[in-house]
C-alpha positions as CSV (number, residue, x, y, z in Angstrom):
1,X,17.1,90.9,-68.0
2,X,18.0,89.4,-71.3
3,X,15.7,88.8,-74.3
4,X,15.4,85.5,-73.6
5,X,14.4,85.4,-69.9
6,X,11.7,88.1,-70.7
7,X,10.3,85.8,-73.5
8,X,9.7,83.3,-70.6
9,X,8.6,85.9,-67.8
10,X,6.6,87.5,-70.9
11,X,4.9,84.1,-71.2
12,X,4.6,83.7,-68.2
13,X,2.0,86.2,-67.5
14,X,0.3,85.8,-70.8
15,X,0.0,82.0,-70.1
16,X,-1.9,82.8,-66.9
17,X,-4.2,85.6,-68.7
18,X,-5.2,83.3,-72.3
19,X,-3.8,79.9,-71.1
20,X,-2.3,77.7,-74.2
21,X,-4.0,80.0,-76.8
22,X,-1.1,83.1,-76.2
23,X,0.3,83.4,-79.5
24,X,3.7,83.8,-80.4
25,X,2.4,87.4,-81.8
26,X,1.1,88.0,-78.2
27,X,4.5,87.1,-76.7
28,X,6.5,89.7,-79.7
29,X,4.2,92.7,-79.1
30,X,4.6,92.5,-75.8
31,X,8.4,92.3,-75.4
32,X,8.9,94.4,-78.3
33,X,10.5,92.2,-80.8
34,X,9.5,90.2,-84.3
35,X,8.7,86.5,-84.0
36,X,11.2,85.5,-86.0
37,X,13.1,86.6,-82.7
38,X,11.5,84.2,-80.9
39,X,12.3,81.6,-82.5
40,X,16.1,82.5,-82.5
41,X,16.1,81.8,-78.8
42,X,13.1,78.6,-78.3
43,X,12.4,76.6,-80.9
44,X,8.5,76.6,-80.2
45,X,5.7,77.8,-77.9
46,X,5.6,74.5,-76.9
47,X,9.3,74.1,-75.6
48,X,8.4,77.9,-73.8
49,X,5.5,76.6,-72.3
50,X,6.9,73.5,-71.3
51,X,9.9,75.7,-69.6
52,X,7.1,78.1,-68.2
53,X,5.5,74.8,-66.2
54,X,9.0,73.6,-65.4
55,X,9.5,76.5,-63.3
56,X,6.3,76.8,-61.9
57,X,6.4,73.0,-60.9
58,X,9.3,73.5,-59.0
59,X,8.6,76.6,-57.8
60,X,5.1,75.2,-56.2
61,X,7.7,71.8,-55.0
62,X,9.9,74.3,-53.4
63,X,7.3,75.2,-50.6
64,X,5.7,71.4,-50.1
């Protein structure tokens, strides 16, 4: 998996645990990288929560 798919699995799981108040700091101690990182990849925690909801919107469409 590359950086950028674990940001968003990574978010993933924090986003279920602390909802919208995961931190970009929460997201780069857990994958292991600065946050300056980050934001070489998504441009804000709001694009990688809007992706995060994306995929769990279709995900949830998938089986309906």
């Amino acid at each position: 998996m590359d950086k950028k798919e674990e940001i968003l699995v990574t978010m993933t799981e924090l986003f279920a645990q602390k909802g919208y108040n995961t931190s970009m700091s929460d997201i780069s101690k857990k994958v292991g990288i600065k946050v300056q990182s980050i934001y070489s990849h998504y441009e804000s925690k709001d694009q990688i929560v809007y992706l995060v909801l994306k995929k769990e919107i279709f995900t949830l469409l998938y089986f309906f």
